[in-house]
C-alpha positions in Angstrom: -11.6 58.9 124.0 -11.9 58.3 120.5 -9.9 55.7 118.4 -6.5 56.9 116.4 -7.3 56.2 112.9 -4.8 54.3 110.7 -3.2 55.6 108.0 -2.1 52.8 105.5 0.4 53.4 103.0 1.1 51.6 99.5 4.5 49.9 100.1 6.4 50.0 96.3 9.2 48.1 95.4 12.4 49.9 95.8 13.3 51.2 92.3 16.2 51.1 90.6 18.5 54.6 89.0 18.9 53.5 85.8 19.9 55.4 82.0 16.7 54.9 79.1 19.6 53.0 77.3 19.7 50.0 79.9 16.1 49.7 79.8 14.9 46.4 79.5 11.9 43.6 80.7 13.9 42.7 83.4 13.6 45.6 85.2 10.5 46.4 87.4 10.6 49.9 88.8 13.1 52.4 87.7 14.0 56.0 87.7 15.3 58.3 85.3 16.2 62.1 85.3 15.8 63.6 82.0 13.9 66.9 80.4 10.8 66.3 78.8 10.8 66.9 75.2 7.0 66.5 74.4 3.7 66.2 75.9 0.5 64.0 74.7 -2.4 65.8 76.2 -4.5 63.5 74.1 -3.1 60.0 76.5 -1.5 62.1 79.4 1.7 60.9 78.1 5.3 62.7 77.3 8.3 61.7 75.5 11.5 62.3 78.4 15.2 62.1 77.2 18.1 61.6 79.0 20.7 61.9 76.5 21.4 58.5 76.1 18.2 57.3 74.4 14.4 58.7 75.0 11.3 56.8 76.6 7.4 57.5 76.6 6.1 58.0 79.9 2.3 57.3 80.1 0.7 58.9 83.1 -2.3 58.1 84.9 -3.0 61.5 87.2 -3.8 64.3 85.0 -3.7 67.0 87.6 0.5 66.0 88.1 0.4 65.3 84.1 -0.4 69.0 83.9 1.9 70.7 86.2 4.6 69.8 84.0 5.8 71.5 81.0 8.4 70.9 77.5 12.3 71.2 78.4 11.5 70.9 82.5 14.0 68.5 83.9 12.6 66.1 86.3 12.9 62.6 87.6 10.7 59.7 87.1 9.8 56.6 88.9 8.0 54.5 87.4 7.1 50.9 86.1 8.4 49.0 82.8 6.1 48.3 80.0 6.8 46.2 76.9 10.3 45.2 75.8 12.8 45.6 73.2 11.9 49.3 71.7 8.8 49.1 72.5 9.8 49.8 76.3 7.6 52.7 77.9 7.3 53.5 81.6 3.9 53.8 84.1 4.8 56.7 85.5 4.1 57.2 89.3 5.9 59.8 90.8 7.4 63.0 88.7 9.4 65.1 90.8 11.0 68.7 89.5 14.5 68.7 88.9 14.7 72.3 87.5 17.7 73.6 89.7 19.0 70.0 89.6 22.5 69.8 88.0 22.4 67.7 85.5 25.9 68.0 84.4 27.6 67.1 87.6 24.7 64.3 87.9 25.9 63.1 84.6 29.6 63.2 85.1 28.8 60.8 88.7 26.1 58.3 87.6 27.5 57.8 83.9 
């Protein structure tokens, strides 16, 4: 009878729903819905805007970095970087929010 192998999983911090305008250093993991404006193929990074401000989003997979595309609508968790205005996030996880609505999302979480 052979062994049952392990499977050991990265445990995160819990992140925290936030808007790009209440960014700051003290934050450690966040998420943010918003629709891409703009992609960096150069750094595998893209510029995301929620309406209330915008924030880079540096990426380190390049296969997810590439199933997204401009004006998509997704949700980010990631990790703060910097502070002031030169906040940018380390984007783990981008999930699609295309048939999300954002309106009604807006009109709760605001």
């Amino acid at each position: 009878m052979a062994e049952e192998e392990k499977r050991t999983f990265q445990k995160r911090a819990p992140s925290k729903q936030v808007l790009v305008k209440n960014l700051n250093k003290d934050l450690t993991r966040v998420s943010i819905v918003g629709t891409i404006v703009s992609k960096n193929d150069k750094i595998l990074s893209f510029l995301l805007d929620d309406s209330t401000g915008t924030v880079n989003i540096i990426m380190n997979d390049a296969d997810k970095f590439n199933q997204i595309k401009d004006g998509q609508v997704v949700r980010v968790f990631g990790r703060i970087w910097g502070d002031g205005d030169d906040i940018e996030l380390q984007g783990d996880i981008v999930q699609d929010f295309t048939n999300f609505d954002l309106g009604l999302y807006k009109q709760v979480f605001a």
